[in-house]
N, C-alpha and C positions, 0 to 999 in steps of 0.2 A: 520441095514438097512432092510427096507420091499421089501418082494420078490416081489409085485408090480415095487419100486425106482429101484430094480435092473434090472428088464427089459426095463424100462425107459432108463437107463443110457446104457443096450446094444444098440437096438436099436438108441440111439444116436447117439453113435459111428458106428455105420452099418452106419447111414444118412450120417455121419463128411467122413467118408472113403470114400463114396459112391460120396459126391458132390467136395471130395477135388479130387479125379480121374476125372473126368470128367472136372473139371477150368483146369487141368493140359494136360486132350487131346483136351477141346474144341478148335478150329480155330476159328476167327474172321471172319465173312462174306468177300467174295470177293467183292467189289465194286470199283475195282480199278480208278480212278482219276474222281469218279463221285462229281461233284461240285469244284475239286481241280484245281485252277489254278496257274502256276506257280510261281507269287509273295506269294503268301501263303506261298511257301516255301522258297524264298529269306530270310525271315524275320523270321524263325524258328533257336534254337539256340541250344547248349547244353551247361551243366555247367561243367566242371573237378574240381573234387575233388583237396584237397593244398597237398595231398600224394601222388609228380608226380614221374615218374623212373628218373635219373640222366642224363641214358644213357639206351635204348633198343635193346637186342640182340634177333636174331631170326633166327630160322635154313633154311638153304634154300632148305631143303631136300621138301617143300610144298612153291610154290609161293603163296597162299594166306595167307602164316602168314606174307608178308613184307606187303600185301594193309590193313590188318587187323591191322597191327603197325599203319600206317602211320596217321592217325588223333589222336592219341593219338602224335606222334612224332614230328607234325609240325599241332598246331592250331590256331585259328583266335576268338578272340573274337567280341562281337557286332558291338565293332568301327572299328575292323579291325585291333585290334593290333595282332602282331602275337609272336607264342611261337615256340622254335625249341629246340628240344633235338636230342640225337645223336642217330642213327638207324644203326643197323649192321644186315648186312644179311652174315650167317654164315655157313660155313660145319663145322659142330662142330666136327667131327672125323679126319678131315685134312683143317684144314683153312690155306685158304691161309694166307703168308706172308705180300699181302698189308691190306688185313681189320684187320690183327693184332698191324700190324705197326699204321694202324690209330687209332686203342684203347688206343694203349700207346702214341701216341703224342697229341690225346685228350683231354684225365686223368679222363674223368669223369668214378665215379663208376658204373658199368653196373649192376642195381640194379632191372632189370627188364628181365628175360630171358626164352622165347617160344621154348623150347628144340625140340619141334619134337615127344614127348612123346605122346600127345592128339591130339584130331583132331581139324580141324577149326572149328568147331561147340563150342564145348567146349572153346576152347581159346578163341574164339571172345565173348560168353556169359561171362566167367571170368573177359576178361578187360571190359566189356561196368558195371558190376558189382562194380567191385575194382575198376575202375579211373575215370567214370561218375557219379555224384552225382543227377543230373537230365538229361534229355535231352528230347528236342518237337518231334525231328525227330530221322529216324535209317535209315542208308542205308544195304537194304538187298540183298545180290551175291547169287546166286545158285550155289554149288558147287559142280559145273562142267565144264567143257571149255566152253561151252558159258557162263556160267555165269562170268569165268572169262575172257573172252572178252570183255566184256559191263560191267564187275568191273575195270579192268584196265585204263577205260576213267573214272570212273564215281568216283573214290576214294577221287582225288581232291576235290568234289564238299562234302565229309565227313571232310576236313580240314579244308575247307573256314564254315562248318557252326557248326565245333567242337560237330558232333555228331557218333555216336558208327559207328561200321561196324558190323555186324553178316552175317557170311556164314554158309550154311543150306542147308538142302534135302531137309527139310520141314518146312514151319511156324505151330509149335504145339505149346499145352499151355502151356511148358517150357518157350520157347522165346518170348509167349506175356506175361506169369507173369511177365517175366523180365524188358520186355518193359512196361506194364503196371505200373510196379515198380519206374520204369525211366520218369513215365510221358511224354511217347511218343503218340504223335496223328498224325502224319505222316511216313505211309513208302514211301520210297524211293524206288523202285524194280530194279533188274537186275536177268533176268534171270526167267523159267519157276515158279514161288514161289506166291503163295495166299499172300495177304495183308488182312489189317484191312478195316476200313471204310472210314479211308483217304489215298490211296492209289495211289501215283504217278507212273507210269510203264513208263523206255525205253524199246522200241521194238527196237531201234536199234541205232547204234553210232552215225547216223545222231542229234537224236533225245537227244542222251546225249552233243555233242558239243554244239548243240544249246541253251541247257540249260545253259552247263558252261561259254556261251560268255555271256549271259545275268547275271548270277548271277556273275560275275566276273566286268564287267562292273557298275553293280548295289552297288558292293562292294567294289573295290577299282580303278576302271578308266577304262582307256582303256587298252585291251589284247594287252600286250609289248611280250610272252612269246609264243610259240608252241611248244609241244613236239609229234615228231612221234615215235610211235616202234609197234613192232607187239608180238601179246600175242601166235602165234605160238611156241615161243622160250622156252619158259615153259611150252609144250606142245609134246612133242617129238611123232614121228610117234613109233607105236609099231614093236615090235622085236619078230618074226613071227619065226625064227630061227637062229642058228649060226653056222660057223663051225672054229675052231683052226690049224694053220699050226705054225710047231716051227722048226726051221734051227741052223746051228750049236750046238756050238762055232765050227767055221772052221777056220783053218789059212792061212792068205794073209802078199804078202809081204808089204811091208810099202814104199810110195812114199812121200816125204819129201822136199823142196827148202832148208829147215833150213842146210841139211847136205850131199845133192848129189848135184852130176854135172846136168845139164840140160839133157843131153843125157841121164842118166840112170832115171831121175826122169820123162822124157817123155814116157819111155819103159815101169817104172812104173803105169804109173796116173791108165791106164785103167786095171793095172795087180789087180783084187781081185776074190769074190766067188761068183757066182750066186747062185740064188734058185728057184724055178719055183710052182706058183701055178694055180688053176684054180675057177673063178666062180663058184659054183652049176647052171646048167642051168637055175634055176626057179626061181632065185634072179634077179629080175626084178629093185629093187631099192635097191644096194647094198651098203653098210655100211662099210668101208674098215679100220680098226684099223692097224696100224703101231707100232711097239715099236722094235727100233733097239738100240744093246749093242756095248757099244768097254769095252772089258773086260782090255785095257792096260791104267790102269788111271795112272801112274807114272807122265807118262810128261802134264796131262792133267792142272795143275793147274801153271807147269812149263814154258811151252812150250808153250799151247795152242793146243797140241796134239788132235787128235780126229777119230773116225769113221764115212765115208760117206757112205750114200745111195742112193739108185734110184729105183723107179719100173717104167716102162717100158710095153706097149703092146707089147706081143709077136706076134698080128694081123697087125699094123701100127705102132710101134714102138714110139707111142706116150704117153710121159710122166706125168703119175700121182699122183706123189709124186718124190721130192727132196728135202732132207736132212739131217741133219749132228749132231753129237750129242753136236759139238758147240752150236744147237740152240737150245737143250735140256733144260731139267731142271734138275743137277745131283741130287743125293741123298748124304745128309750128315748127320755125326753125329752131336749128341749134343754139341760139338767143330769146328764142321763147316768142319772136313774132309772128304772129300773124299772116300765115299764109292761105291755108281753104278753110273757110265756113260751113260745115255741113251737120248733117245728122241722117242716123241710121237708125232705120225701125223697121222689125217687120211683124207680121202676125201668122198665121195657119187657117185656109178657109178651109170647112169641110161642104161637099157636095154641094159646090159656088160654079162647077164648069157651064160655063155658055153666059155665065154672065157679068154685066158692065159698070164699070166704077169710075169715078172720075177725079182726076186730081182738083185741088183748089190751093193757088199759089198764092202769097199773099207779102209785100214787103212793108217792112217797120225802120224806116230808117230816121233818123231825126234831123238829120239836114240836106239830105236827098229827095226832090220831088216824085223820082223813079229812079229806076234801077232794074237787073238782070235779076234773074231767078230761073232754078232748072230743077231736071230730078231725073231719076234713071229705078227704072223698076226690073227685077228679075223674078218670073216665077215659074218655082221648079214644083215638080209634080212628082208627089213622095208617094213611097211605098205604102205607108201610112200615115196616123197621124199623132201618132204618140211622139213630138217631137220639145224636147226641153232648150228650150231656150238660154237657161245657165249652163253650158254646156262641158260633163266630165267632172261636177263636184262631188260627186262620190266615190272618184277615185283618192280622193285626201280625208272622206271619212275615216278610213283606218287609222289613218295616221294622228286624228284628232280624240278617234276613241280607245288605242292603245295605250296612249298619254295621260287618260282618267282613267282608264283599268275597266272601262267599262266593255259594253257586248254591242253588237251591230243586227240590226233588226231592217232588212232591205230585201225590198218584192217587185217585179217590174210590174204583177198586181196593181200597188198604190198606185199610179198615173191612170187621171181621167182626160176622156177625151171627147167632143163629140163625135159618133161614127153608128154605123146602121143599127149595131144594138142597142142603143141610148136614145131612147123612144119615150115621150111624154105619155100622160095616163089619157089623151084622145087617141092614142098609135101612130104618131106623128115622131120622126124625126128634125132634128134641130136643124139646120142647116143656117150657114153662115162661120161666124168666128169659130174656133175651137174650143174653147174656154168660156166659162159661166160669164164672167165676167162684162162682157160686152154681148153675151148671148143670152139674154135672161130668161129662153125657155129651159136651157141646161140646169139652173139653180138648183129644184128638186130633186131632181137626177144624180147633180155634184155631190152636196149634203149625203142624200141614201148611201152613195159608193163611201166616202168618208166614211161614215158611220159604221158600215157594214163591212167594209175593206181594210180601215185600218185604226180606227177604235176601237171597236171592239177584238180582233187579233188581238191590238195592244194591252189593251185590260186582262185578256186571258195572260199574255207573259206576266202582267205586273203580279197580278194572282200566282204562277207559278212561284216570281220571286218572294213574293210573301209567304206562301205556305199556304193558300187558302185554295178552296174549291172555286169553280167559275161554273157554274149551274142554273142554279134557282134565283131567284128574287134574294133572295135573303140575303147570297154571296155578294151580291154587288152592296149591301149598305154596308157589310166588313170592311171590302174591300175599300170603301170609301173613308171609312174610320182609319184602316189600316195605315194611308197616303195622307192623310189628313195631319197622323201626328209622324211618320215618317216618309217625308217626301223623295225624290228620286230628281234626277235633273233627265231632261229630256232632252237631244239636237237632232235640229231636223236641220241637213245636208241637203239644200237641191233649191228647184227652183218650183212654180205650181204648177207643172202639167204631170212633173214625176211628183211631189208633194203635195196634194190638193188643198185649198184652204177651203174652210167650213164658212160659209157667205151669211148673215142674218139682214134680214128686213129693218131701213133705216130710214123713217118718219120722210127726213130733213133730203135724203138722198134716196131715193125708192126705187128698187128693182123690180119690176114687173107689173101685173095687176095690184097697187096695194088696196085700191077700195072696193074691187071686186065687179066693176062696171062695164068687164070689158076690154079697158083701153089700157097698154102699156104706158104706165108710168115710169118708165125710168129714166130717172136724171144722171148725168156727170159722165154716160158713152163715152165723150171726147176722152176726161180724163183714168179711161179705165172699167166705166162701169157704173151702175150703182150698187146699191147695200155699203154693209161692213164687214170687208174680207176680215177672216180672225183665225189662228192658232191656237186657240185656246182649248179648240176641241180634243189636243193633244196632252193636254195639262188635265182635262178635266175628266171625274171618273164616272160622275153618273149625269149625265144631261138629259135632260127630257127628251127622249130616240126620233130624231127627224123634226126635230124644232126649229125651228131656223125665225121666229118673229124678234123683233126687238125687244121684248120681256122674254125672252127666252130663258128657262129658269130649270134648275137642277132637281133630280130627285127628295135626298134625302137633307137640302141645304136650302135655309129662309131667302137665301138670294146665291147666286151662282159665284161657287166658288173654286177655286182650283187649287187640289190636293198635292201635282206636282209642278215643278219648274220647266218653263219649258221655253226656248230660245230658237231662232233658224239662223242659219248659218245662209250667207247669199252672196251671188257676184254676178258681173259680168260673166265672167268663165271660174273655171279652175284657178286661173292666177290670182284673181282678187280674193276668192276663197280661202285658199291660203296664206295668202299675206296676214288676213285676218288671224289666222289661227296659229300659225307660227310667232307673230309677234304678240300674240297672246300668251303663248308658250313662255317667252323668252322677253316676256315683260319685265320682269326684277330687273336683267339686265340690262336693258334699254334703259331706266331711268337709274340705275344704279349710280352713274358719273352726273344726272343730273342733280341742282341742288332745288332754288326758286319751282322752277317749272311744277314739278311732282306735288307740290304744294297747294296746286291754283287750281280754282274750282267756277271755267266758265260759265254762266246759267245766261244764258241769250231768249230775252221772251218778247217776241213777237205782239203785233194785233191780232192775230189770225183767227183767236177764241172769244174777241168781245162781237157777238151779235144779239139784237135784241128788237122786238116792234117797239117801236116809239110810243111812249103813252098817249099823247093827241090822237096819232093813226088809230089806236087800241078803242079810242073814243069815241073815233070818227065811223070806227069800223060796225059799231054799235046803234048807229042811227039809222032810221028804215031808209031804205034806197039807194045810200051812201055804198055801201059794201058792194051793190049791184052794179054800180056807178063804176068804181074801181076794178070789177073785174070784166066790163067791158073794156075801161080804160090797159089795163094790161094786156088782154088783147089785142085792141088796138097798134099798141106800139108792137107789140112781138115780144113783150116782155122785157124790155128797155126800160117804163115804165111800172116800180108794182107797188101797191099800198095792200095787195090780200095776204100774198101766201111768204112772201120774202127769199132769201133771207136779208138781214138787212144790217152792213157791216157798221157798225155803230157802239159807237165810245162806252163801256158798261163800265170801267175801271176794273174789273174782274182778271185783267190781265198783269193787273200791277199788284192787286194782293196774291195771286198764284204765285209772280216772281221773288214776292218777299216772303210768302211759302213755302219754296225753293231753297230759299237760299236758305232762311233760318232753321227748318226742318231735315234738309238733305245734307246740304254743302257745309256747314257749320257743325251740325251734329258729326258730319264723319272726321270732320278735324281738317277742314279744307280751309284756305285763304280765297274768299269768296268777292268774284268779280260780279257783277249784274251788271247787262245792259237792257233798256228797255225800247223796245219798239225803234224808230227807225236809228239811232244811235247803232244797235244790235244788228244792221244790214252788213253784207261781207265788205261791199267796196264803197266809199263815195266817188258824190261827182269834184273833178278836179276845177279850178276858179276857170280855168281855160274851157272845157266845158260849158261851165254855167253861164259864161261871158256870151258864146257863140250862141247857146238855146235863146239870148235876149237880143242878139244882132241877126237873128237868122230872118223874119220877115218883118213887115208893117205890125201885126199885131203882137207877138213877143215884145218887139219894143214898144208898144203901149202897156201891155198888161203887162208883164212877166217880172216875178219881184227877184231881184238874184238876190239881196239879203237875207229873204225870209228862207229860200230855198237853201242858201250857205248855211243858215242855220242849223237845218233841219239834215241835209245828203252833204254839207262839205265835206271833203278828206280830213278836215281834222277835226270834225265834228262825229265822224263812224268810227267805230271800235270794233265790231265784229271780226275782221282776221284778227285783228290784235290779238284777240282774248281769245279766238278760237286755236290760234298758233303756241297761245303760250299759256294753255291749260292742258292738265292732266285730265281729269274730269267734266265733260259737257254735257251742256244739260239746255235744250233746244226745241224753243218753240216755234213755230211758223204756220204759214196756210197754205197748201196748194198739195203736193205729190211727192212722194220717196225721192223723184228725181229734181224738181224745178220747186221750188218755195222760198215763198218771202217773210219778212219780216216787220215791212212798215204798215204803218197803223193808218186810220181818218183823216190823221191830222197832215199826213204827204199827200194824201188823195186830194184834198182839201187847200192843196196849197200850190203857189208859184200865181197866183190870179192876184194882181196890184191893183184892178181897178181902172174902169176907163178916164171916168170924171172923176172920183172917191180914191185916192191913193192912201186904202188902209186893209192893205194885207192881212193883216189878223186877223181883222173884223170879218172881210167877204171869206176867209178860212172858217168861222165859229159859223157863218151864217148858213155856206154850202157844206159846212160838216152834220150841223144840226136841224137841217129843217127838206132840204133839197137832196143831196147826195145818196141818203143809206136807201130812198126810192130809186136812184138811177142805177140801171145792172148793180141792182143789192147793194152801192158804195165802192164796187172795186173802180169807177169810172169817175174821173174829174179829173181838173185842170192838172194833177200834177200824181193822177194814174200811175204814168210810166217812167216817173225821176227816181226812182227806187231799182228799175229793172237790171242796173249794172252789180246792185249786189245782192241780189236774190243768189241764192243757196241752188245751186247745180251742178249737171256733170261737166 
């Protein structure tokens, strides 16, 4: 070769290096949506590759690797036919039990899996690589919380027209060789990021709905489908700092129904261990982790054994956490036993710094005198307080509203909170819980933001989708007419601080002043709150603006009604979210191979809905003095005793004709093989003969009083049907009393029972005698001899 050719051939290579850097940093001019109009892009398409995944797994450790799945996981060709594969969003180092359970009753092979290893950047250029073979268009997230704001509406609109997603810092010549690869001449933008020369930009989610009603309608009809949620929830305020408080193991006695007399088990309830911590003053929006132990698991899988808790203002004595490691999640081995007892709660104080609270420990064992119990607190001090507790379920919004064709309607707006702008009509801030719920000066506050935040928003889109104006008076009885004879399904994605629920005033359970006297009335703190949290506000088109009483009653309707469908979607996190909605997806096939099962139509009905005053009391209550008599006497005891205000759990039968209005109206009519159980038959677990044997050998009085036949009766193992019929039905349909998380089943007649008799050995009879005359006055009837023989198969987590 001549020394001429060889410097030839370097500088070549100098040129080749020199131009191949530069395609690789050039950017595309910014010219965003110049000449581009919206139909240009109705009509834009992508092609997928025939090498699709089976099934898609992706870690949830990043909400944008589930929007970044979702058009490859649910897409739409030209005519609109649609593909669906399976989508998991995963804690790959502790997944939960339901997104597991749905992989395996799926089957399909999960042949495609976004570990968490790379970043979005990366993963989204590998898939739009490996599974698009062409594509006209790209939608591109800035990846950052706005960006995923205005990705969470706009992901849909990558399903319906089966083109990539890419999230980015930056459009460099990485991402447009790829795209230039891909034959893309349209971006789609969200989010601060340069485009090419055909370049469509939302500036905001107004401007993204609008889009998706049009290209939805253009593509397959009219919008049947809205999904609200808020992208705050995968968004967490920062943790600014922390501080750790750790208590015991201390030992408390044990209060028990299962195996003491009433007298000593009442001397008990409140005998346990306190612990006392305190705010840092400058924790403004405080963060309050819970994790309390009962170290005595013997009777825990036997009995139903457990550790209670409580915290407590040591300022106002107002309660911010209650509960129990029933409502726990235990820890087991790989055989399913029983290794730690615990449970995890925590809440959000707002403007709580400097001040003190204290634990209250409490053990429930059934054949343990005493026992250990502990707890461990952390509280971190956030940036704010807009903090969701379901945390990342609206990053599997899209993927639930691409799959019904519908549009995405999410504001990090919707989330209420208490914080300095959220001021009662004296100019009083709330201080305490975060949420109305256990705050009941929030309530009016809650309600107005709903109202004002996102019903009405919502009402003006339902209006666009109708055709109607949103104005005047008039508009809204159209509009009312309009939903009325064509509804719309509604999902709401999230949990209540990004979703708020609309709260109304409830007689029986009262939130706040109800009689105007002054004094807070609110009952049921411990579990949640008072009033009646409701959804309906979302369903419903015209309500009375800022009503919240328990006749709360609609506009243009005799009694309150609701024009469309409307559903939440809820979990623990992301994983249980999904699990839900995937194996909703992919229901045909789940029951496809089954045959019996698909057929069966549990209906489990509880005592939880007969209460009633007794007529005597009703009569008694009527005689001058009497009444005055009794509401000293309630006083007195603390409320242990009550003949005034109740409530008073008591036998009405009301619960057995609901369940044969159940069955013959729902379960029958839909063509179901219709299972009923009633009341404590209908509990999850009985007690086993070894159990009931040891509650009758455990002291001096069990072995006088305690009847094991009448109890075998009533809680034996082969006298409970509840998993039975809850494992081997299609359809359930389930009554109970208590909370979303912890509820039971049994009725008066367990309350009432396991008492033989000192001198008198007739079980039945002291059952009829303390079910109907004594009982429905003591703590309302939840309290007698045989209280706590139910506890093993209450309905929990």
């Amino acid at each position: 070769m001549k020394k001429n050719d060889k410097i030839i051939i370097g500088i070549g290579i100098i040129v080749l290096l020199i131009s191949s850097t530069l395609i690789y940093l050039w950017v595309p001019p910014s010219i965003e949506g110049e000449g581009i109009k919206e139909e240009d892009i109705f009509s834009i398409s992508g092609t997928l590759t025939n090498d699709l995944p089976s099934a898609i797994e992706v870690s949830s450790e990043n909400p944008f690797y589930a929007l970044i799945a979702t058009p490859l996981a649910i897409h739409y060709d030209k005519d609109g036919k649609q593909q669906v594969i399976p989508l998991y969003v995963k804690n790959l180092t502790n997944p939960s039990k339901a997104i597991t359970r749905a992989e395996e009753i799926i089957g399909k092979p999960i042949d495609a899996c976004i570990n968490g290893s790379e970043s979005p950047r990366k993963i989204s250029i590998d898939l739009a690589k490996k599974y698009w073979s062409k594509s006209e268009g790209v939608l591109l997230i800035k990846n950052d919380q706005d960006g995923y704001n205005l990705g969470v509406v706009a992901t849909p609109i990558a399903s319906y027209l089966s083109i990539p997603i890419i999230v980015t810092d930056t459009v460099d010549g990485e991402i447009y060789s790829t795209l230039r690869n891909l034959g893309v001449r349209y971006y789609i933008i969200c989010g601060n990021l340069s485009g090419g020369d055909s370049s469509f930009r939302f500036d905001s989610v107004e401007d993204i709905v609008n889009f998706s009603i049009e290209l939805v309608q253009e593509k397959f009809g009219d919008v049947e489908y809205i999904t609200l949620t808020n992208p705050i929830d995968a968004w967490p305020p920062k943790v600014l700092d922390s501080k750790d408080f750790y208590f015991g193991p201390d030992v408390v006695k044990s209060a028990s129904m299962n195996t003491q007399n009433m007298i000593k088990f009442m001397m008990r309830y409140f005998s346990g261990v306190t612990w006392d911590f305190k705010i840092p003053d400058d924790y403004k929006y405080a963060l309050v982790e819970f994790d309390g132990y009962n170290h005595e698991i013997d009777g825990v899988d036997k009995f139903g054994d457990c550790a209670d808790f409580s915290i407590n203002s040591l300022e106002d004595g107002r309660n911010i956490i209650f509960t129990s490691t029933r409502q726990g999640t235990p820890v087991r081995d790989g055989k399913g036993n029983l290794i730690e007892d615990k449970v995890h709660s925590e809440i959000v104080l707002y403007d709580c710094g400097g001040r003190s609270y204290r634990i209250s420990a409490y053990g429930r064992w059934t054949l343990k005198d005493e026992g250990k119990v502990s707890a461990h607190i952390t509280i971190k001090k956030l940036e704010h307080p807009r903090y969701e507790m379901m945390k990342s379920l609206s990053s599997i919004a899209p993927y639930l509203t691409a799959y019904h064709k519908g549009i995405i309607f999410a504001k990090p707006d919707f989330a209420f909170t208490a914080d300095d702008d959220v001021i009662t009509d004296e100019g009083k801030t709330c201080l305490g819980v975060y949420l109305p719920g256990r705050n009941p000066e929030l309530v009016p506050m809650s309600n107005k933001h709903v109202y004002d935040k996102i019903h009405e928003p919502l009402n003006r889109l339902l209006a666009k989708l109708a055709g109607i104006s949103y104005g005047k008076t008039i508009d809204l009885k159209y509009l009312t007419e309009y939903y009325k004879n064509n509804p719309v399904y509604i999902a709401l994605v999230g949990g209540t601080a990004a979703l708020p629920r609309y709260l109304y005033q409830n007689e029986v359970e009262p939130i706040g002043d109800i009689d105007g006297d002054g004094i807070d009335d609110t009952v049921g703190i411990n579990f949640g709150g008072g009033g009646t949290n409701s959804d309906n506000i979302y369903a419903d088109i015209d309500p009375v603006p800022y009503e919240w009483s328990n006749k709360a009653q609609d506009i243009y309707s005799n009694y309150p009604f609701l024009e469309n469908i409307v559903g939440r979607i809820t979990g623990w996190d992301v994983q249980d979210a999904n699990a839900q909605i995937v194996r909703t997806i992919f229901y045909g096939k789940i029951i496809k191979d089954l045959t019996e099962w698909k057929n069966h139509f549990g209906n489990l009905f509880g005592g939880g809905i007969d209460f009633r005053k007794p007529l005597w009391v009703q009569i008694l209550n009527h005689i001058p003095g009497l009444k005055q008599l009794f509401v000293i006497l309630d006083k007195f005891s603390a409320g242990f005793v009550n003949f005034d205000e109740g409530p008073w759990k008591y036998d009405t039968g009301f619960s057995r004709i609901m369940a044969k209005t159940i069955e013959d109206k729902i379960g029958k009519e839909l063509g179901f093989k219709v299972k009923t159980a009633l009341h404590e038959s209908s509990i999850l677990e009985g007690l086993s003969d070894e159990a009931i044997n040891e509650i009758k050998k455990a002291n001096l009085w069990t072995r006088l009083t305690f009847s094991t036949s009448q109890v075998k009766n009533l809680v034996g193992k082969g006298n409970v049907e509840g998993r039975e019929i809850l494992e081997n039905s299609n359809f359930i349909w389930l009554t109970g009393h208590g909370c979303p998380y912890n509820f039971g089943l049994d009725s008066p007649d367990l309350v009432a029972s396991g008492f033989d008799g000192i001198i008198l050995n007739a079980p039945n009879l002291w059952q009829k005698i303390l079910k109907n005359t004594i009982l429905p006055h003591f703590v309302g009837g939840f309290w007698g001899p045989g209280g706590w023989l139910g506890r093993l198969g209450e309905y929990n987590t």
